[in-house]
C-alpha positions in Angstrom: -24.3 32.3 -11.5 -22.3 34.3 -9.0 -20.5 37.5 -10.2 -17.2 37.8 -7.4 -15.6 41.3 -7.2 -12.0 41.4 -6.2 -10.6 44.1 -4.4 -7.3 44.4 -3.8 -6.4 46.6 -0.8 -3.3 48.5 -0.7 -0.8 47.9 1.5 2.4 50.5 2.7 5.2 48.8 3.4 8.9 50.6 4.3 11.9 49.7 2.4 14.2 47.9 4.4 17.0 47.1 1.4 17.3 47.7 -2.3 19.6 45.8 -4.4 20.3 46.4 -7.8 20.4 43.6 -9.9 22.1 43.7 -13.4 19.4 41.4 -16.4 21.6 40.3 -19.5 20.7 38.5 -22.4 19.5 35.9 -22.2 18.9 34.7 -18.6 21.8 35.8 -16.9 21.4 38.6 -13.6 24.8 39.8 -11.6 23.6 42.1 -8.2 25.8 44.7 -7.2 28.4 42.7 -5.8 29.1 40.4 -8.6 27.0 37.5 -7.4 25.5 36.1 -10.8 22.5 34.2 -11.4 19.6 34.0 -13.5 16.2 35.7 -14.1 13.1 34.6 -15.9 9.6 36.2 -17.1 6.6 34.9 -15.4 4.3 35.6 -18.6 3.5 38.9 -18.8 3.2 39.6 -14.9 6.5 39.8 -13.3 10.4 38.6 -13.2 11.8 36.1 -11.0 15.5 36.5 -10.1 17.8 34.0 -8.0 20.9 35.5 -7.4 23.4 34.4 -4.3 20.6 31.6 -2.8 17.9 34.1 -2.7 15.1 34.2 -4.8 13.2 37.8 -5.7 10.2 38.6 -7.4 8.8 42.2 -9.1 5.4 42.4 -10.1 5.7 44.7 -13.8 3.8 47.3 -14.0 2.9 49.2 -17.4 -0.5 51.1 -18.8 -1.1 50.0 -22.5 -0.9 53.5 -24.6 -2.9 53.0 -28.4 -1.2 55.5 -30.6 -2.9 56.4 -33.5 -0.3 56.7 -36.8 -0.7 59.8 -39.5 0.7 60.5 -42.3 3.2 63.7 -42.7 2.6 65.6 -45.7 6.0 67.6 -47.1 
């Protein structure tokens, strides 16, 4: 049995163009410009957007906090 270790190597890229893109319940986006389109989850990794014939994708990013609950005593 093989054990693989992935590595992922970061990569700098420069931003060339941001666009903002508008998500509304429940699968509708509008960009900046009014375009409208739609938007789904890709389980729990990203969001897929096709506005104006072009698709886009963002990777989510989040850090799982545990919070531990107390009681308040008055």
């Amino acid at each position: 049995m093989h054990k693989h270790n992935l590595y992922v190597t970061p990569v700098t890229v420069s931003v060339v163009r941001k666009l903002r893109v508008n998500l509304k319940y429940p699968n509708v986006a509008v960009d900046e410009f009014g375009n409208r389109g739609h938007w789904t989850m890709i389980y729990n990794q990203g969001f897929e957007i096709t506005v104006n014939q072009r698709t886009f994708f963002a990777f989510s990013y989040f850090i799982e906090v545990t919070r531990t609950c107390c009681s308040i005593l008055t």
